[in-house]
C-alpha positions as CSV (number, residue, x, y, z in Angstrom):
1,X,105.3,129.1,79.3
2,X,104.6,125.7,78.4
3,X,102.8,123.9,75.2
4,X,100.3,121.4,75.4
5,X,101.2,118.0,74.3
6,X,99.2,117.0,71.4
7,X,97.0,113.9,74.0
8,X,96.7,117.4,76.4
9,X,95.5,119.7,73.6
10,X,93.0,116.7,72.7
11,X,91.9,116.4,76.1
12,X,91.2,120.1,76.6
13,X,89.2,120.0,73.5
14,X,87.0,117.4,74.5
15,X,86.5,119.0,77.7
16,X,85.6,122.5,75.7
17,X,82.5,120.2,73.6
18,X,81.3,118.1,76.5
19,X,81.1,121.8,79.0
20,X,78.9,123.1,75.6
21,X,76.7,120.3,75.5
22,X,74.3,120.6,78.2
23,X,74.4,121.7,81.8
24,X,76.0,118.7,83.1
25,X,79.1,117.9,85.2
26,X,82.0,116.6,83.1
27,X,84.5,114.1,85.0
28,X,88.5,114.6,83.1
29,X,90.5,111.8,84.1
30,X,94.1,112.0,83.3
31,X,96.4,109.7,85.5
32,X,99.6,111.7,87.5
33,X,102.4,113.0,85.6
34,X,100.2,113.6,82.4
35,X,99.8,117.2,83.4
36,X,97.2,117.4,84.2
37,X,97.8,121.4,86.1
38,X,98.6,122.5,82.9
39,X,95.4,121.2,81.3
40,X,93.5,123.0,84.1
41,X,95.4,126.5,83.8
42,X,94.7,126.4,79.8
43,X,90.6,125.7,80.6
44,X,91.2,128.5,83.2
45,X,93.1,130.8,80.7
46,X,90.2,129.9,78.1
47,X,87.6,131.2,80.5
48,X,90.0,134.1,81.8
49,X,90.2,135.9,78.1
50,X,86.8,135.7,77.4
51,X,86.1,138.2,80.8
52,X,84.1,135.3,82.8
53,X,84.8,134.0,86.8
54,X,86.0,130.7,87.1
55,X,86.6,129.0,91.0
56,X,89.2,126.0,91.2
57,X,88.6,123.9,94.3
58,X,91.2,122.0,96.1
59,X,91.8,119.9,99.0
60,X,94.7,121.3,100.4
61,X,97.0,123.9,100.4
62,X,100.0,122.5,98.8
63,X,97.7,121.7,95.7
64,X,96.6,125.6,95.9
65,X,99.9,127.2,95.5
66,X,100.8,124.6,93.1
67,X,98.2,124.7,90.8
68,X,98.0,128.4,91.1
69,X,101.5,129.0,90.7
70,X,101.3,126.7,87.6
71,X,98.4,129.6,85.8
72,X,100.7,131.9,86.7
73,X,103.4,130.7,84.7
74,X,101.3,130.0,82.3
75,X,100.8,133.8,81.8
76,X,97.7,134.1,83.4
77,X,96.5,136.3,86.5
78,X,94.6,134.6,89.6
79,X,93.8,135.2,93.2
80,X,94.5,132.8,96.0
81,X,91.5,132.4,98.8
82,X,93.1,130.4,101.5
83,X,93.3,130.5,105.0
84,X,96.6,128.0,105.1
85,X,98.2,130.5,102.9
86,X,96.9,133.8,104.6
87,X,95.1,134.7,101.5
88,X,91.7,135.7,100.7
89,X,91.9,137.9,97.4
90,X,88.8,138.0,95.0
91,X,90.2,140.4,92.5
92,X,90.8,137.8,89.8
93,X,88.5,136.5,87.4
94,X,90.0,132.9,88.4
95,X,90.3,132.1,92.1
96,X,92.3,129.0,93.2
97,X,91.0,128.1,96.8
98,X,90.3,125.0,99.7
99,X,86.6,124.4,100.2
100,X,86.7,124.7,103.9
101,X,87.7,128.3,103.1
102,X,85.2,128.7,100.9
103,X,82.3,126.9,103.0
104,X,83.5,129.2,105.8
105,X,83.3,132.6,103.5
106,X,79.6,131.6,102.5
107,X,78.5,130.9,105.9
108,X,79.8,134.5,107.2
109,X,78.6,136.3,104.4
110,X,81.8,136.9,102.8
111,X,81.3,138.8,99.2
112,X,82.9,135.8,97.6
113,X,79.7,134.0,98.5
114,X,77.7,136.5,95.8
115,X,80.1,135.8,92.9
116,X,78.7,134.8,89.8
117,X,80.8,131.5,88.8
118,X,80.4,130.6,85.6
119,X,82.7,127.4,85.8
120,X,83.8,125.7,89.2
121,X,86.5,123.0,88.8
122,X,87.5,120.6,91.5
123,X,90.5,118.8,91.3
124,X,91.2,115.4,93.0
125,X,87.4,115.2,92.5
126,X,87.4,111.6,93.5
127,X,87.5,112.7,97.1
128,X,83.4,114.9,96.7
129,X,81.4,112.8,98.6
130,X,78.5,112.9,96.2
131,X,76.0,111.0,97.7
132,X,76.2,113.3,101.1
133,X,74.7,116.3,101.0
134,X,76.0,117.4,103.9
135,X,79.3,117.6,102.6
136,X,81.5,120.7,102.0
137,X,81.7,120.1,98.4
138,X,78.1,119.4,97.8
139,X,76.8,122.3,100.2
140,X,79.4,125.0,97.7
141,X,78.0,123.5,94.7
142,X,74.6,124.0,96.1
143,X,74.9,127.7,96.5
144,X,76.7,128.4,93.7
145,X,74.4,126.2,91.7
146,X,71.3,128.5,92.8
147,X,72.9,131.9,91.8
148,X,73.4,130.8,88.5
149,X,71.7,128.1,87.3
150,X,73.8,127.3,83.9
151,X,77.0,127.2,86.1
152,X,79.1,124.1,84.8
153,X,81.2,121.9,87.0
154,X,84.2,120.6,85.7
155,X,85.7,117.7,88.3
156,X,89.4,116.4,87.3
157,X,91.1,113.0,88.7
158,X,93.5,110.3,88.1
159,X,91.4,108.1,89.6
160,X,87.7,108.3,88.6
161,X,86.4,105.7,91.5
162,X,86.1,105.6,94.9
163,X,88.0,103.7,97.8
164,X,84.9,100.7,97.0
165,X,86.1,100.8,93.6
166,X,82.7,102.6,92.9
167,X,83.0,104.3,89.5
168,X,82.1,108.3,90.1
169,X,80.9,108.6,86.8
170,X,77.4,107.6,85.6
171,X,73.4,108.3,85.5
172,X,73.4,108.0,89.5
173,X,77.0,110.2,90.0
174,X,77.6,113.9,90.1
175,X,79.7,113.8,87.0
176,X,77.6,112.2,84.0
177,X,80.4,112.2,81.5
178,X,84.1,111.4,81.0
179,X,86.6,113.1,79.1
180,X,90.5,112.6,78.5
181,X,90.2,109.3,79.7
182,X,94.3,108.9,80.4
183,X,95.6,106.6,82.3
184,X,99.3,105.4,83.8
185,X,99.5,102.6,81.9
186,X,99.1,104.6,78.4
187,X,101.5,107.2,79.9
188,X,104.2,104.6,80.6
189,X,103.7,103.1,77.3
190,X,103.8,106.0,75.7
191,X,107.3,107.7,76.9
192,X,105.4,110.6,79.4
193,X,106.0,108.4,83.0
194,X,109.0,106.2,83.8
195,X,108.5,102.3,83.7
196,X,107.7,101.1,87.0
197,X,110.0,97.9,88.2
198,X,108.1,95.8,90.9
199,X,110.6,94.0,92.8
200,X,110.3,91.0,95.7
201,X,112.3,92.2,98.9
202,X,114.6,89.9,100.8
203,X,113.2,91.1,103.8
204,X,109.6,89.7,104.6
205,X,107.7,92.8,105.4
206,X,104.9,93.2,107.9
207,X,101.6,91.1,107.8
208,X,98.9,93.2,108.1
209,X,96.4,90.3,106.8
210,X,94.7,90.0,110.1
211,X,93.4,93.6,110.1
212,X,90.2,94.6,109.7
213,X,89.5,98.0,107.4
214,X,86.7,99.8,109.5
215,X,83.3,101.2,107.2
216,X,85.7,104.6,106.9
217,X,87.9,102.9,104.4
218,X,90.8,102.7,106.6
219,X,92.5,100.8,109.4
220,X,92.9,101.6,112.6
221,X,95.4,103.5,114.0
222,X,96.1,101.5,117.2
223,X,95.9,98.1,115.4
224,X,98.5,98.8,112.8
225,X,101.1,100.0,115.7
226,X,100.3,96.9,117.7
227,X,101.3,94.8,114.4
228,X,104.6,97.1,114.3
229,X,105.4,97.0,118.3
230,X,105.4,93.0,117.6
231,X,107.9,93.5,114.9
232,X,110.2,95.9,116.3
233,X,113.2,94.7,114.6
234,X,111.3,94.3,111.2
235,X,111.5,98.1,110.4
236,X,115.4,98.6,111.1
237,X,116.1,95.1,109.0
238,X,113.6,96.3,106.2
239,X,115.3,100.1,106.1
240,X,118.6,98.5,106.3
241,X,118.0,96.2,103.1
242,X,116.4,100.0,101.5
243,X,119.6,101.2,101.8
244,X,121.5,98.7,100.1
245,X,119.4,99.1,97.3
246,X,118.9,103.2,97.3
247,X,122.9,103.3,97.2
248,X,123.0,103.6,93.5
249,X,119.3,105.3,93.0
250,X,118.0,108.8,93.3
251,X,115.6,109.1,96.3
252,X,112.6,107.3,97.6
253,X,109.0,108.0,99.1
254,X,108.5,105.9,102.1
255,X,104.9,105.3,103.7
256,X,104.9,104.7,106.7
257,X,101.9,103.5,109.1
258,X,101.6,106.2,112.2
259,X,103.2,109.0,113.0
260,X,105.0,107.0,115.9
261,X,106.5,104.4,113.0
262,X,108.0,107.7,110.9
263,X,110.1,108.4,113.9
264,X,111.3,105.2,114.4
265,X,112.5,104.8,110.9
266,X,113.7,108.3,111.2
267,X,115.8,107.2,113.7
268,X,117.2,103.9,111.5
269,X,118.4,106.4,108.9
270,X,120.6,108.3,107.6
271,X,119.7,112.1,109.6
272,X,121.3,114.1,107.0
273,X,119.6,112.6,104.4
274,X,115.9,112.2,105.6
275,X,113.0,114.3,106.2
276,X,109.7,113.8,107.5
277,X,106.4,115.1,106.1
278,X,103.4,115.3,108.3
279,X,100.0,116.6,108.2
280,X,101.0,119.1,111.5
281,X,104.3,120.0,109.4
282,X,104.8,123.7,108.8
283,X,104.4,124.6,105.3
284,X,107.8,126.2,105.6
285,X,109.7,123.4,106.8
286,X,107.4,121.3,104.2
287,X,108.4,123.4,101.3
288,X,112.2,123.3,102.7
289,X,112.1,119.2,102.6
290,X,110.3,118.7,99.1
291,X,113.1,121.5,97.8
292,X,116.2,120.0,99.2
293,X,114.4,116.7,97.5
294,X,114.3,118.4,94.1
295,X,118.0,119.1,94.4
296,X,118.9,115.8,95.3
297,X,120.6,116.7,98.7
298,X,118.0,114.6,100.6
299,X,117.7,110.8,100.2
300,X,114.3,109.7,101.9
301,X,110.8,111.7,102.2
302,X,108.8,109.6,105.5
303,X,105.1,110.3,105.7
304,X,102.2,108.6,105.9
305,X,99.7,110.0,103.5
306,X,101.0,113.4,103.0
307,X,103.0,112.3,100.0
308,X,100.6,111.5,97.8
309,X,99.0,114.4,95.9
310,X,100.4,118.0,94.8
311,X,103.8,116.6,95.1
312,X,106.2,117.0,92.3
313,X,109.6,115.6,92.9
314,X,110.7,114.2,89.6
315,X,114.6,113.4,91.2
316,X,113.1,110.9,93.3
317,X,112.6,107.0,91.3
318,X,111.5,104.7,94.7
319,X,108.5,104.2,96.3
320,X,108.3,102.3,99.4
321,X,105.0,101.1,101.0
322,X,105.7,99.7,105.4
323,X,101.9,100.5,105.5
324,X,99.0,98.6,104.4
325,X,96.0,100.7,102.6
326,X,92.9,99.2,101.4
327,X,92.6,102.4,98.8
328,X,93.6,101.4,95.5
329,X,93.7,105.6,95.0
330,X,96.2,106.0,97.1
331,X,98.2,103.1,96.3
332,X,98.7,104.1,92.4
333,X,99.1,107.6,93.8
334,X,102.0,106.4,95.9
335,X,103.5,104.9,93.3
336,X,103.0,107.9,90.8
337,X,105.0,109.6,92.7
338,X,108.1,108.2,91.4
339,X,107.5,107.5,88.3
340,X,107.3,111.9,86.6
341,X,110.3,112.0,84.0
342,X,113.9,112.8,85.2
343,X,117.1,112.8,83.1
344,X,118.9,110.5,85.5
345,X,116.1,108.2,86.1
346,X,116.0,104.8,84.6
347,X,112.9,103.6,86.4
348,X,110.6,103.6,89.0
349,X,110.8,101.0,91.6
350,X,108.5,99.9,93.6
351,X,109.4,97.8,97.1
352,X,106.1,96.6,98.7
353,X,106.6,95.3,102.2
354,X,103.3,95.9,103.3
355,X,100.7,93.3,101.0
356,X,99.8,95.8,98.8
357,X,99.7,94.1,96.0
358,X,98.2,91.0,97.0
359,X,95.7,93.4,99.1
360,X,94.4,94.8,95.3
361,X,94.9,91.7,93.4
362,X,91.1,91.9,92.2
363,X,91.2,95.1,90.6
364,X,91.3,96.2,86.7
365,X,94.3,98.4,87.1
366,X,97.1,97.5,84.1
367,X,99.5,98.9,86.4
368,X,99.1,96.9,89.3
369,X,97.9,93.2,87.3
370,X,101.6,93.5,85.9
371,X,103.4,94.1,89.4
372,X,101.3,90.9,90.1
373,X,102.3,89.0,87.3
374,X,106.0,90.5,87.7
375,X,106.6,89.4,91.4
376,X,104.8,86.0,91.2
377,X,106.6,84.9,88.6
378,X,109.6,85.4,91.1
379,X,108.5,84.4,94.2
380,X,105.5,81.5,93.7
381,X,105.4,78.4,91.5
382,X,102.6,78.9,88.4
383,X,100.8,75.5,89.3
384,X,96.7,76.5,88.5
385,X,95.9,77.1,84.6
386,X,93.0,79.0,83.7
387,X,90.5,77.3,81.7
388,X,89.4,80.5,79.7
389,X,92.3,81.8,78.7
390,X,95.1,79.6,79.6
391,X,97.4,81.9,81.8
392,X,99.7,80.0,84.5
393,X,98.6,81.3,88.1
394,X,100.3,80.9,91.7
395,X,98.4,78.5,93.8
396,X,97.7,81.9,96.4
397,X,95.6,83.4,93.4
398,X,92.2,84.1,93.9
399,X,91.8,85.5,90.0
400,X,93.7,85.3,87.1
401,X,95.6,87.5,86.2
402,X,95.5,86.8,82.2
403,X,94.5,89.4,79.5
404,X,92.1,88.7,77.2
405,X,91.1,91.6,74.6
406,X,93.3,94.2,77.1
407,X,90.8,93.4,80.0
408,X,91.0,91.2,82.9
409,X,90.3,87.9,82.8
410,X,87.2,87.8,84.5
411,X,88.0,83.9,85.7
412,X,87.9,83.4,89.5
413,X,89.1,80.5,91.7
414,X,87.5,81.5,94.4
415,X,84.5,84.3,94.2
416,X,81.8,85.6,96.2
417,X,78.5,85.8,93.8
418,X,76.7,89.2,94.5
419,X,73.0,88.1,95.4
420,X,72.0,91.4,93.4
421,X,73.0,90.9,90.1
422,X,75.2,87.5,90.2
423,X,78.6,89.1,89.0
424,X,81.6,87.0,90.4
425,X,83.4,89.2,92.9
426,X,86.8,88.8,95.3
427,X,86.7,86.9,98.4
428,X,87.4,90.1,100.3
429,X,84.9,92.6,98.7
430,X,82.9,94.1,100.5
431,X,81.0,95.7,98.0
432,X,79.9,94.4,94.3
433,X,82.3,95.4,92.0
434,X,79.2,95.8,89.1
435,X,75.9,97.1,90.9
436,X,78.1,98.2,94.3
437,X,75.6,95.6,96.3
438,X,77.0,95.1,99.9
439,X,78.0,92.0,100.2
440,X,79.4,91.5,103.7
441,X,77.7,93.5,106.6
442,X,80.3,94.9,108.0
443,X,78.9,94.7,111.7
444,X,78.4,91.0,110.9
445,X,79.3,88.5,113.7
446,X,80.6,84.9,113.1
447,X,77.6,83.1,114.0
448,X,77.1,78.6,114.1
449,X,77.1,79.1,110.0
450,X,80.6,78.6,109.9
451,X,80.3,74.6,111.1
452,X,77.4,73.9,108.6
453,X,78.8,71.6,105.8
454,X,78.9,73.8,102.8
455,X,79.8,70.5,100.0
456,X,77.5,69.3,97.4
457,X,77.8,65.8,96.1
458,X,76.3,65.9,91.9
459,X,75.2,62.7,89.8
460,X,77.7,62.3,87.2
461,X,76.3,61.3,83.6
462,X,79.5,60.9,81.5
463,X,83.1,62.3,81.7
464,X,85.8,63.1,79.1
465,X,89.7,63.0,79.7
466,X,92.1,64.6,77.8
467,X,96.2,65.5,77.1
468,X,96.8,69.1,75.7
469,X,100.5,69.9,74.8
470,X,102.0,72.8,76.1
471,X,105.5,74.6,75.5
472,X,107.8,71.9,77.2
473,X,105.1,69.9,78.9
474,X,101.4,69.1,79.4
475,X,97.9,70.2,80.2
476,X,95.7,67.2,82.3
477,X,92.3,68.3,81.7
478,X,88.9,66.1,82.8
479,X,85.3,67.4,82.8
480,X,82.0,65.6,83.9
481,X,78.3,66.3,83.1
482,X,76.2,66.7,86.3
483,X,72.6,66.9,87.1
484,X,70.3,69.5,84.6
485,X,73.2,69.7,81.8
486,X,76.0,71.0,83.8
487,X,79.5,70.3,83.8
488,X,82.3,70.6,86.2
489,X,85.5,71.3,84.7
490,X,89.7,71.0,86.2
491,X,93.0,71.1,84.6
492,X,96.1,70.1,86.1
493,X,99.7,71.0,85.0
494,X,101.7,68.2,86.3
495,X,105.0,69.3,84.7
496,X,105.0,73.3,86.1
497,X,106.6,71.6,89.3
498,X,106.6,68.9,92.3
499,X,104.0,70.8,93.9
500,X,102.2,70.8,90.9
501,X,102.7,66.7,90.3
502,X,101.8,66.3,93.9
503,X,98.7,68.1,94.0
504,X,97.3,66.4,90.8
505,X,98.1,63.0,92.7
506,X,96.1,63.8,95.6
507,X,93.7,65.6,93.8
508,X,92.9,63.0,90.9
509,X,94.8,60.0,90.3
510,X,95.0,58.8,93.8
511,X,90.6,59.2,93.7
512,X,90.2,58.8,90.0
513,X,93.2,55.8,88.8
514,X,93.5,52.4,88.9
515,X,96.7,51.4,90.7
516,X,97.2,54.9,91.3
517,X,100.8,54.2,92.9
518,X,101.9,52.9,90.0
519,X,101.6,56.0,88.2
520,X,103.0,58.2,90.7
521,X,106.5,58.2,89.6
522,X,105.7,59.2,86.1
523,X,103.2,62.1,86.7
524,X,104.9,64.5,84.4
525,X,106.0,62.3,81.5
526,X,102.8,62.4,78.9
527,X,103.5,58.9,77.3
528,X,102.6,57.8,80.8
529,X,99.4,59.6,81.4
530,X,98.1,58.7,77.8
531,X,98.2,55.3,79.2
532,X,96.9,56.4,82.6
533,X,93.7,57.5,80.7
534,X,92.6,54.0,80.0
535,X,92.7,53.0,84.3
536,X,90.3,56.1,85.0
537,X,87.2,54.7,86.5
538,X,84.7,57.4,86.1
539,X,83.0,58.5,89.4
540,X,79.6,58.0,90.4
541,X,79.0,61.2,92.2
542,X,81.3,64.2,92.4
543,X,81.4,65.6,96.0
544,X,82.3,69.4,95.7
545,X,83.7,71.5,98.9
546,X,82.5,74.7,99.9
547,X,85.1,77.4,101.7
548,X,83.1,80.1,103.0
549,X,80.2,80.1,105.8
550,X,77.5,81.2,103.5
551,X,78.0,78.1,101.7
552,X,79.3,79.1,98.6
553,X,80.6,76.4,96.7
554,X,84.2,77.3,94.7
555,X,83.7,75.2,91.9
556,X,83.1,76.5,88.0
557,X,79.6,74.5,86.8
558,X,79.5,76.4,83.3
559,X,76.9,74.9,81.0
560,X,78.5,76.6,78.2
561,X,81.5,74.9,78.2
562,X,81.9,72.9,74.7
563,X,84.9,70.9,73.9
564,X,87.5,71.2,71.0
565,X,88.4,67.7,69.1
C-alpha cells in the first residue's frame, strides 16, 4: 500500500471540501505521472468505509483493470462491470466500469441501472461531450442524476480542455470547479516526472502542413497515407536515425499515422525488439507487449493512438511522433508517456518528425513553449524582437514565445482578431481561444476575396528613431504617429545575423535612408547607424500590407505605446 504524497494528500482534500459544498460537478486536474489512480482509489476508499456506492467511469478497458487493480492494492474491495473484461459484478460498494457497458446495462434493465450512486467519477473526463446530450456519458449521468438527486460527480483529467482548446470548466461546462490544479510542468520541476529533452532530428520528417483537420478534430485517414506513400523512403531513413540514437536509451513510444504505416516501420526494425499495439489487439497479446516493455526486453511500442492513456511503462524514456495530430491532449499525453520516474532514466526525449510542435505553437502549455524555444534556438536564426517583452523570435514565428509574469506573452506577429470579442488569436485557429467564437467556417470556399488588396496606406504626423543596446549588439527601433493618435511601431536587430542585416536593409534603410548603399556595409556596427539617424527622411504616408483574404492587416497600431527617454 502506498502513501499519498503530501501535493496528493492536498489535492484529495480539496476535492473532500469542494464535493461538500454544493451539488456541483468538481473537475481534478492532475497532469500524468502525478498519480493520479492513487488519488482516485483514496476518494473511493473514503466513500467505501463510510458504507456508501461509488461508480468509476472509464473509457476503456485497459484503464479499468488498471485503475481497479490500483484500489485493490490499495486495500480496498471493488467490482469490475465490463464487457472487454467478461465482468459484470455489482457486489461492491465501488464499481470500476466502461460507459458503453454501463449505457448498455440501463437500457436492458440490468439491476445496476437501480443503484443508488452517491458519487460517480469519470476519469479522462476531458473526452464527456458535455454539450451533447445524446452522448453516453451525459445520458448515464442523466439517469443516475434522477434516482438521486444529491448524487455528486467527480470528473478527473490531465488536461482540463478540449481538442479546441475550449476550457471544460466554467458557468457554461459540466464541471463548475477545479481542484488540484497539477500540471507537467510543476511535476518536472518539482522531481515527480523526468525532464523532457526536445531535440532537432537530422532526418527531415514528413510535412503534413498541407492537410486539412476535418470538423471531427482529426485528419483523414487516406490523406495522411498519401503524404507517407510519397515518402516511402522517409520512414526507413527516419527509423534508421531512431536507432542510432535509442542504442544507448531505454525504449521508445512511437506514433505512427495508420495502421498500414505501423507495419511498415514494423518491418524497418528490429523484430525481436518491437511490438505493435492496436485498437483490434487482443488484450492478451496487449498485456504481453506492455510487460515485456516493463522488463526492458522490448525496444519499440508502434501504435497510433493506443499508447496514450492507462499506460504505465516507466523503463521506457523516448517518445517519437511520424504522425501529425491537431490535439494538444494527445500530444502532451504522448509525451507523458516517457517521462514517469525510472532509476535508469536520465530524461525523456522527445523526437518530433511530424510538425508537432510548430502545429501547437499558439498554445499556453509550459511544456510545449520550452520545446519551442529549445529547438529554435537550434535550428532558426532569432532575427524578430518582441516589442513587449523583448524575447528574440525565429522569423517562422507567428507568437512569441517570451514569459512575462509565468504566462505567455500574449504578442502576435501575425493574428486573426475574433470579430466576437477582439482577442488576438493564431493564424490557424479555428476557434477563439477566449469566447470559443468560430472564426473560420470550416465548409468555407476560397472565393475572389483572396485578389482584393488588403494594404492600408496611413498619414504620418511625426516619427521617432532610436539605438537600444543589447548584450553584444543593438536594437533599431522607429515608430510613427498615424491618423486619430495611433502609432505604428518596428524594431530590427541588425547584429542577430545576415539575414537579420539584410532584412532591415530592405525593409528600412533602402525606403527610409539617404544614400542607403552607403550604409549597407556597416548595418551592424552602431557608430554607423547613430550617424545613419541623421539621413532618415521621414515618410509621408506609411503603406501597410495585409496577408490574409479577409483583409486583416498584420501590423501592431497600439495607442498605448509611450516611449522611454
Amino acid at each position: 500500500m502506498k502513501q499519498l504524497r503530501k501535493y496528493q494528500q492536498e489535492a484529495v482534500n480539496q476535492t473532500w471540501q469542494a464535493l461538500k459544498a454544493n451539488n456541483d460537478p468538481v473537475l481534478f486536474t492532475m497532469s500524468v505521472g502525478g498519480g493520479k489512480s492513487l488519488c482516485i482509489s483514496s476518494i473511493l476508499g473514503t466513500i467505501e468505509k463510510a458504507n456508501k456506492k461509488a461508480l468509476c467511469l472509464v473509457n476503456s478497458a485497459e484503464l479499468v483493470r488498471n485503475n481497479s487493480k490500483t484500489h485493490l492494492e490499495q486495500g480496498g474491495k471493488c467490482s469490475v462491470f465490463c464487457a472487454s473484461l467478461k465482468s459484470k459484478d455489482t457486489s461492491n460498494n465501488i464499481i470500476f466500469a466502461t460507459p458503453q457497458s454501463i449505457f448498455s446495462a440501463i437500457k436492458r434493465g440490468h439491476p445496476i441501472a437501480d443503484i443508488i450512486f452517491n458519487l460517480i467519477v469519470i476519469d479522462e473526463a476531458h473526452t464527456v461531450a458535455y454539450k451533447n446530450h445524446k452522448s453516453i456519458f451525459m445520458r448515464i449521468l442523466r439517469h443516475y442524476k434522477q434516482e438521486y438527486k444529491d448524487m455528486r460527480l467527480l470528473g478527473l483529467t490531465g488536461t482540463p480542455y478540449r481538442w479546441l482548446n475550449e476550457s471544460i470548466v466554467g458557468s457554461n461546462c459540466l464541471f463548475k470547479t477545479e481542484v488540484a490544479k497539477v500540471n507537467m510542468a510543476w511535476l518536472i520541476e518539482n522531481g515527480y516526472l523526468a525532464k523532457p529533452r526536445f531535440t532537432v532530428p537530422e532526418t527531415e520528417g514528413f510535412d503534413f502542413s498541407s492537410l486539412k483537420v476535418r470538423t471531427t478534430g482529426n485528419f483523414d485517414n487516406n490523406e495522411l497515407q498519401s503524404v507517407i506513400d510519397k515518402n516511402i523512403r522517409l520512414t526507413g531513413e527516419i527509423l534508421l536515425e531512431t536507432q542510432k540514437i535509442m542504442a544507448n536509451r531505454n525504449g521508445a513510444f512511437i506514433f505512427l499515422s495508420t495502421k498500414s504505416h505501423c507495419f511498415e516501420a514494423y518491418k524497418t526494425l528490429p523484430p525481436e525488439l518491437t511490438r505493435i499495439i492496436l485498437g483490434d489487439t487482443p488484450n492478451e497479446e496487449r498485456n504481453e507487449s506492455l510487460e515485456l516493455a516493463r522488463q526492458g526486453k522490448i525496444k519499440y511500442l508502434l501504435s497510433i493512438n493506443c499508447l496514450m492513456t492507462g499506460i504505465d511503462v516507466p523503463f521506457f524514456d523516448t517518445s517519437i511522433w511520424l504522425r501529425p495530430t491537431s490535439s494538444l491532449i494527445l500530444f502532451t499525453q504522448g509525451i507523458g508517456r516517457a517521462l514517469r520516474l525510472h532509476e535508469s532514466k536520465v530524461d525523456g526525449l522527445v523526437l518530433d518528425f511530424a510538425g508537432n510542435l510548430e502545429r501547437h505553437q499558439d498554445w499556453d502549455n509550459p511544456l510545449l513553449l520550452a520545446a519551442l524555444k529549445e529547438t529554435r534556438d537550434k535550428d532558426a536564426e532569432l532575427v524578430f524582437q518582441c516589442y513587449k517583452c523583448n524575447t528574440m523570435n525565429s522569423e517562422h514565428a507567428r507568437r512569441c514565445v517570451g514569459i512575462v509574469n509565468d504566462k505567455r506573452c500574449e504578442h502576435f506577429f501575425e493574428f486573426k482578431e475574433c470579430t466576437n470579442c477582439q482577442v488576438q488569436n493564431d493564424i490557424t485557429s479555428r476557434h477563439c481561444r477566449s469566447c470559443q467564437h468560430e472564426l473560420i467556417d470550416p465548409n468555407a470556399k476560397l472565393s475572389l476575396d483572396a485578389l482584393i488588396d488588403t494594404s492600408i496606406t496611413l498619414d504620418v504626423t511625426q516619427a521617432k528613431y532610436w539605438i537600444t543596446e543589447r548584450n553584444n549588439g543593438f536594437i533599431f527601433n522607429a515608430a510613427y504617429e498615424c491618423i486619430n493618435g495611433f502609432w505604428f511601431y518596428e524594431s530590427f536587430t541588425p547584429t542577430a545575423s545576415e539575414i537579420a542585416k539584410n532584412m532591415f536593409y530592405g525593409s528600412f534603410v533602402k525606403k527610409h535612408v539617404k544614400r542607403s548603399s552607403d550604409y549597407y556595409p556597416y548595418l551592424q556596427n552602431m557608430i554607423y547607424m547613430r550617424a545613419m539617424l541623421n539621413d532618415i527622411e521621414i515618410p509621408a504616408h506609411l503603406k501597410i500590407v495585409g496577408k490574409d483574404i479577409k483583409g486583416k492587416v498584420f501590423a501592431e497600431l497600439d495607442n498605448l505605446y509611450k516611449f522611454k527617454n
